[in-house]
C-alpha positions as a Markdown table, in Angstrom:
| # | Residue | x | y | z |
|---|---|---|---|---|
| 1 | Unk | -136.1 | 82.9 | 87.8 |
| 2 | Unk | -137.2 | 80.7 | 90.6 |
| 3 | Unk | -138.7 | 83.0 | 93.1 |
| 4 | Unk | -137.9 | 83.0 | 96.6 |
| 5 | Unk | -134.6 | 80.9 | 96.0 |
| 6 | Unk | -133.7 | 82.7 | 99.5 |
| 7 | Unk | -135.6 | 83.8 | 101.6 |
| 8 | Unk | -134.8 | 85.2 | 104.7 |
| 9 | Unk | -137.8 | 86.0 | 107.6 |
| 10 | Unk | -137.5 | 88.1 | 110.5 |
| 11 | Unk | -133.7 | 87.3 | 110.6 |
| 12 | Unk | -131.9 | 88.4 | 114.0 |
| 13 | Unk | -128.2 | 88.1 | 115.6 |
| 14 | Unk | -127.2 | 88.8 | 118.6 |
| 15 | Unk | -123.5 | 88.7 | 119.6 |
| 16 | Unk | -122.3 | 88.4 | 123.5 |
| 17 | Unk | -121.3 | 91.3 | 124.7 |
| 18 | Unk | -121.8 | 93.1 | 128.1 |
| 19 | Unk | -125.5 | 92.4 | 130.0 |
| 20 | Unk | -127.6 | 92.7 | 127.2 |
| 21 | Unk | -125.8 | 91.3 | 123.7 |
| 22 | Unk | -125.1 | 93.4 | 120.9 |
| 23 | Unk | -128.1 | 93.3 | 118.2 |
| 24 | Unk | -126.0 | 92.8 | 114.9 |
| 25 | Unk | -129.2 | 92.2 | 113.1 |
| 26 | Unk | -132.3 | 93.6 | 113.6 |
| 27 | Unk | -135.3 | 91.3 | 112.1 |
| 28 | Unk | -133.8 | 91.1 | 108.6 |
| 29 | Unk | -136.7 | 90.0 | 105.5 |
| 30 | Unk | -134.8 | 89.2 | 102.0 |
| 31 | Unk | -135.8 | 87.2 | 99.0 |
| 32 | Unk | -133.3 | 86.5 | 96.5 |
| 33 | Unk | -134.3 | 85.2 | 93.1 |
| 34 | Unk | -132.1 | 81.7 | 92.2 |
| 35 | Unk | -129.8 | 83.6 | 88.9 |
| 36 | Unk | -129.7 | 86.8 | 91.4 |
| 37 | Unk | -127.1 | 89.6 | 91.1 |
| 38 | Unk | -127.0 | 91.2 | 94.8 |
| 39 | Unk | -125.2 | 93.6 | 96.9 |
| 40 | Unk | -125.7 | 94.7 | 100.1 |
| 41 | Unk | -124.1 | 97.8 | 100.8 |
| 42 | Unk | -123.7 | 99.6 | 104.2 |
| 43 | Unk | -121.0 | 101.4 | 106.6 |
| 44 | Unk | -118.7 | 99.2 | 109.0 |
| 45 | Unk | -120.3 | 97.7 | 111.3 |
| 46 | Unk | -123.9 | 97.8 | 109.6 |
| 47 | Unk | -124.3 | 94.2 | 109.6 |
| 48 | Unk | -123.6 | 93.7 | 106.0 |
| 49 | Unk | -120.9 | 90.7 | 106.8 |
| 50 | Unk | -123.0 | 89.0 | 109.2 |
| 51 | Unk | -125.8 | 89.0 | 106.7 |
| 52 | Unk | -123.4 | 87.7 | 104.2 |
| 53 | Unk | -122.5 | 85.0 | 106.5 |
| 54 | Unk | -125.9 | 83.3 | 107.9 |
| 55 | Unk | -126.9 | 83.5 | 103.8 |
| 56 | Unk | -123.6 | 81.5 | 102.7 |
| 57 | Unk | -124.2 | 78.9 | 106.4 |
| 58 | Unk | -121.3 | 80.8 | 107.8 |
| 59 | Unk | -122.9 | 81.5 | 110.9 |
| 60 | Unk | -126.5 | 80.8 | 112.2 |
| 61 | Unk | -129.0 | 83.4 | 113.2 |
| 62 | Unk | -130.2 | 83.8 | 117.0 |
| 63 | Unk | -134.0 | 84.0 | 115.8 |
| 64 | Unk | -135.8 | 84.2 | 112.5 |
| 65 | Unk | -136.2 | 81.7 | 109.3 |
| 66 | Unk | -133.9 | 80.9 | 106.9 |
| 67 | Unk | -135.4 | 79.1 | 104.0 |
| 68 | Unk | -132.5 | 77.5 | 101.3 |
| 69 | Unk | -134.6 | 76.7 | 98.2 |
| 70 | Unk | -137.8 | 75.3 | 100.0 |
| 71 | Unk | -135.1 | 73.8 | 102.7 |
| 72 | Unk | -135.0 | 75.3 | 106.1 |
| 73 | Unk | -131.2 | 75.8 | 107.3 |
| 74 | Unk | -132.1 | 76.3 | 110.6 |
| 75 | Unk | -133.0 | 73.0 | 111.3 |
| 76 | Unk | -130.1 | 71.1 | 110.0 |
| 77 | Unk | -127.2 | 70.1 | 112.1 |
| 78 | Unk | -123.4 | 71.1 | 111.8 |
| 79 | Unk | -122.9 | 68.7 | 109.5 |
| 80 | Unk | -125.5 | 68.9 | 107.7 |
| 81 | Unk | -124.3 | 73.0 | 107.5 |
| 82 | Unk | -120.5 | 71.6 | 106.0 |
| 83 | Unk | -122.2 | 69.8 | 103.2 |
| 84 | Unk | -124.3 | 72.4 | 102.1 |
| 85 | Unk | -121.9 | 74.7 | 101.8 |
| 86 | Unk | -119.1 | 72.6 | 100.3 |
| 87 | Unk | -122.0 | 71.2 | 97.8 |
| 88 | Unk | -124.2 | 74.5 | 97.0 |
| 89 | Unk | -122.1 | 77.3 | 97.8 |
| 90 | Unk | -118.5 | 78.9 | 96.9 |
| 91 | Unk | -116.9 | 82.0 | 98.8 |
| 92 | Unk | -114.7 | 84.7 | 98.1 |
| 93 | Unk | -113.0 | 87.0 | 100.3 |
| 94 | Unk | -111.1 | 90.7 | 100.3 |
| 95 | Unk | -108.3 | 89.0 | 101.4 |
| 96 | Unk | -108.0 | 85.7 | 99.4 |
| 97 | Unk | -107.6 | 83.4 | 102.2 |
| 98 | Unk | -104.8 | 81.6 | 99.9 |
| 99 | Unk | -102.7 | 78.9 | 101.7 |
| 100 | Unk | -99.2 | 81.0 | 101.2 |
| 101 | Unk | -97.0 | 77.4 | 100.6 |
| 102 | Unk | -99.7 | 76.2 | 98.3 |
| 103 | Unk | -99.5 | 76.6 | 94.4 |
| 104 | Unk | -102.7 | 77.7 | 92.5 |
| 105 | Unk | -103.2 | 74.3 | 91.8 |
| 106 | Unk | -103.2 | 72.9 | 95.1 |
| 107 | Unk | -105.1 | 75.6 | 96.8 |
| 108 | Unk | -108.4 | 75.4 | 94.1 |
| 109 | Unk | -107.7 | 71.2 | 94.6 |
| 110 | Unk | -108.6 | 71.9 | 98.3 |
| 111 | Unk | -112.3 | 72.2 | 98.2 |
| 112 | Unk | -112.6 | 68.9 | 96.2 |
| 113 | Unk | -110.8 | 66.6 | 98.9 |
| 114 | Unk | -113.8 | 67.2 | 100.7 |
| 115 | Unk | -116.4 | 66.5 | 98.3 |
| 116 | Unk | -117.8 | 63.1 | 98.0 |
| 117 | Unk | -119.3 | 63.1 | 94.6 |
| 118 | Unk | -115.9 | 64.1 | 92.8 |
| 119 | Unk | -113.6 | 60.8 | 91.1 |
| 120 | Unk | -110.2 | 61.3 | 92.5 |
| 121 | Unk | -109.0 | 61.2 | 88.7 |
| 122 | Unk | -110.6 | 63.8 | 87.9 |
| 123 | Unk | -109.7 | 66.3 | 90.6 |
| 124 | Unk | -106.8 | 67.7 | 88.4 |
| 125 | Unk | -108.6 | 68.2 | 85.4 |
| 126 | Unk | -111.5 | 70.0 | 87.2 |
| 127 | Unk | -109.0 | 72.0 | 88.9 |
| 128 | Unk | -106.9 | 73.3 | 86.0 |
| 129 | Unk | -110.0 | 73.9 | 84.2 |
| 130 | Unk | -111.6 | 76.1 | 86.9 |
| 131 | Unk | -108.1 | 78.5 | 86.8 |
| 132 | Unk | -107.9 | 79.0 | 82.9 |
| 133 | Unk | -111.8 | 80.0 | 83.3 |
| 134 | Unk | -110.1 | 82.9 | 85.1 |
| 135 | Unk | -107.3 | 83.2 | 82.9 |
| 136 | Unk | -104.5 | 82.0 | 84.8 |
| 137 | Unk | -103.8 | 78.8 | 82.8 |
| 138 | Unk | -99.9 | 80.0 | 83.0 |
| 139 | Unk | -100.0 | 80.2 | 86.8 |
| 140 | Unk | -101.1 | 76.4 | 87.7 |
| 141 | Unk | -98.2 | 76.1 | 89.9 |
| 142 | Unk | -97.2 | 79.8 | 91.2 |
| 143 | Unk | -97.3 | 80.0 | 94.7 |
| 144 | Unk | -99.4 | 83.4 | 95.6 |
| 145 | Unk | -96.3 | 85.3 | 97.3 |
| 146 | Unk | -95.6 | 85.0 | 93.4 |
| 147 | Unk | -98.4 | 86.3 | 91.8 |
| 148 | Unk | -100.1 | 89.9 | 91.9 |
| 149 | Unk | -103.2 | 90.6 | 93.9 |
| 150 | Unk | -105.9 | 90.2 | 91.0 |
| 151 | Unk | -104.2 | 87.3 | 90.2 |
| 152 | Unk | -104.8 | 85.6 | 93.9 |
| 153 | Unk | -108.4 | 86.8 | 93.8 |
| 154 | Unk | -108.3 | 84.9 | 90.3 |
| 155 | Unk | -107.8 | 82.0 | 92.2 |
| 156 | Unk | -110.0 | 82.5 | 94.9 |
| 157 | Unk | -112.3 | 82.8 | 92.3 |
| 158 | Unk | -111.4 | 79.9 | 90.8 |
| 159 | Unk | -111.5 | 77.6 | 94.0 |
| 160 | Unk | -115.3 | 79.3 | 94.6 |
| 161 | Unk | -115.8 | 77.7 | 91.6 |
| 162 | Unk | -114.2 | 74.3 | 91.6 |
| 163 | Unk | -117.2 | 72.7 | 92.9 |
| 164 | Unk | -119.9 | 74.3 | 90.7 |
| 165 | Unk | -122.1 | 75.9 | 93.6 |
| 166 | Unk | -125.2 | 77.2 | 92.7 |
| 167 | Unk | -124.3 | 80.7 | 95.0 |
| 168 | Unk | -121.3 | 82.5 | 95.1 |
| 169 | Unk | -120.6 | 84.7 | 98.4 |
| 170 | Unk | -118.3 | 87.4 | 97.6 |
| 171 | Unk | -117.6 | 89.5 | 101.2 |
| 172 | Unk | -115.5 | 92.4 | 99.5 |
| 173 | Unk | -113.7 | 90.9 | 96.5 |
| 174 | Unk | -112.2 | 94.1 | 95.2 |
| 175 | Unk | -111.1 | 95.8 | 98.2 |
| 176 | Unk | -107.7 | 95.5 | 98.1 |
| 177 | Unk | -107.5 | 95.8 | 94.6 |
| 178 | Unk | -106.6 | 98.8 | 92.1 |
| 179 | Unk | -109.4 | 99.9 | 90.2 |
| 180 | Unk | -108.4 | 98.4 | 86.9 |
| 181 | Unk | -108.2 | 94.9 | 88.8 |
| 182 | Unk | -111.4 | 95.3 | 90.7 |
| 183 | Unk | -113.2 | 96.0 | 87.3 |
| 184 | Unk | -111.7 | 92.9 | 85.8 |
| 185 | Unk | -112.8 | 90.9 | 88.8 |
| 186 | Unk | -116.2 | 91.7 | 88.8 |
| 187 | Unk | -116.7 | 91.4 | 84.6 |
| 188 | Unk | -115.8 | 87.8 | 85.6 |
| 189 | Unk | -118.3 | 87.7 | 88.1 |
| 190 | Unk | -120.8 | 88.8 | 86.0 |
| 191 | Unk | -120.2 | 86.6 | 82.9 |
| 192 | Unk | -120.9 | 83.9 | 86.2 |
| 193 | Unk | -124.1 | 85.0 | 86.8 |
| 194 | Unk | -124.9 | 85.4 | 83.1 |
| 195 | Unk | -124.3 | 81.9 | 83.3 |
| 196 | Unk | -126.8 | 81.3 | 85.9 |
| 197 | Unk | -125.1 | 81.4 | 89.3 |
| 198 | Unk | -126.7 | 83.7 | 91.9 |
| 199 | Unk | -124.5 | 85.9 | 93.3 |
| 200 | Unk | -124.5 | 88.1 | 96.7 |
| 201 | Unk | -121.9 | 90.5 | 97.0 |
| 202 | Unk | -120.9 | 92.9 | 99.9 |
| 203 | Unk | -119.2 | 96.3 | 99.0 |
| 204 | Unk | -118.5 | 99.5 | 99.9 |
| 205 | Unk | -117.9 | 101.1 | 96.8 |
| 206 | Unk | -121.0 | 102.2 | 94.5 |
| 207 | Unk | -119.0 | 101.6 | 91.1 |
| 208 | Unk | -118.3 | 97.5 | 92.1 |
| 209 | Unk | -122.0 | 97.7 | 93.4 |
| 210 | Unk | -123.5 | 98.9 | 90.0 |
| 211 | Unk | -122.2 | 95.6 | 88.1 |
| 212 | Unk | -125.5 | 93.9 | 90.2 |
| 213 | Unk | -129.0 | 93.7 | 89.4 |
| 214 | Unk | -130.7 | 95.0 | 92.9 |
| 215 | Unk | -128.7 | 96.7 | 95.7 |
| 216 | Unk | -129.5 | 96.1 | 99.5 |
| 217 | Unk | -128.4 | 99.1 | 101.6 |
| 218 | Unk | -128.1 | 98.5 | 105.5 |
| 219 | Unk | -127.4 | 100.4 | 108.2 |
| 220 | Unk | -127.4 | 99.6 | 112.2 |
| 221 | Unk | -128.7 | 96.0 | 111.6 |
| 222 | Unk | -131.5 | 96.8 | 109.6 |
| 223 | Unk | -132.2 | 97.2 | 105.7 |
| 224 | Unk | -133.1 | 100.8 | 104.6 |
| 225 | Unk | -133.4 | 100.8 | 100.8 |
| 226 | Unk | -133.8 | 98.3 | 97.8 |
């Protein structure tokens, strides 16, 4: 492992609200090894999102460092923000974030319109192969009011993956999923990181969080226990 792949320094957000702001994070420190399995666990409103966000370029901190493989975020500009995440970084969400009119196909396609370094001919090939990686070769063109909720999470899977990031954000992947599903979901995250990727997961559930190497636990803003 390359040490301090991520590494996050005195990391602070605060949001608008009333006179003073309200202090989401509280000074955050993190390093995250590159091949990482992570989750950071923590009641609503603990800060574990936010966290989640500023590590996957989401959102930018109000104070602190943020250091991207030797590379520090805070210094690039919006643009600079887009490529890195559509380059280095794939997401997944608790509730898929699927375009409803879209097939499988088109909605994993959609990350790679906006990559630069992809051919146009080989967009489809990428795409199919990225959705029978997650086993839903027979759903290429299902739209997701036609497919089951571990199957849209497949495919949100699948579009994280279209562009080979080095990090995978998950924010909740198995919450609104049976317990048989969620299980299937995060084996298939875990044979990703067995193949290198690091992975930072938020959860709320200590069965999804003991798939992962290290768990971060948060509460008010603040980490409390590794």
């Amino acid at each position: 492992m390359n040490p301090d792949f991520i590494k996050l320094t005195e990391i602070t957000k605060v949001y608008p609200m009333g006179k003073t702001g309200f202090p989401a994070l509280k000074g955050i420190s993190l390093s995250i090894d590159r091949g990482e399995f992570i989750a950071i666990m923590g009641p609503s409103g603990s800060g574990k999102s936010t966290l989640m966000n500023i590590i996957g370029c989401l959102d930018s901190p109000t104070s602190g460092t943020y250091l991207l493989d030797g590379e520090d975020i805070g210094k690039n500009s919006d643009k600079e923000l887009t490529r890195i995440r559509n380059k280095r970084i794939g997401f997944i969400f608790q509730s898929f974030n699927l375009l409803g009119r879209q097939s499988a196909m088109d909605n994993v396609l959609l990350p790679l319109l906006y990559s630069c370094t992809t051919l146009r001919k080989n967009r489809k090939r990428i795409t199919t192969e990225a959705l029978e990686r997650v086993g839903l070769s027979t759903k290429l063109r299902n739209k997701p009011s036609e497919m089951s909720g571990g199957e849209q999470q497949r495919v949100a899977i699948a579009r994280a993956l279209v562009n080979n990031p080095e990090i995978i954000c998950a924010d909740e992947p198995t919450g609104n999923l049976d317990s048989q599903t969620s299980h299937e979901i995060m084996e298939i995250l875990r044979g990703l990181n067995k193949k290198g990727r690091t992975i930072i997961l938020v959860t709320y559930e200590a069965d999804i969080a003991g798939y992962t190497q290290r768990i971060i636990r948060m509460k008010d803003g603040g980490i409390i226990k590794e």
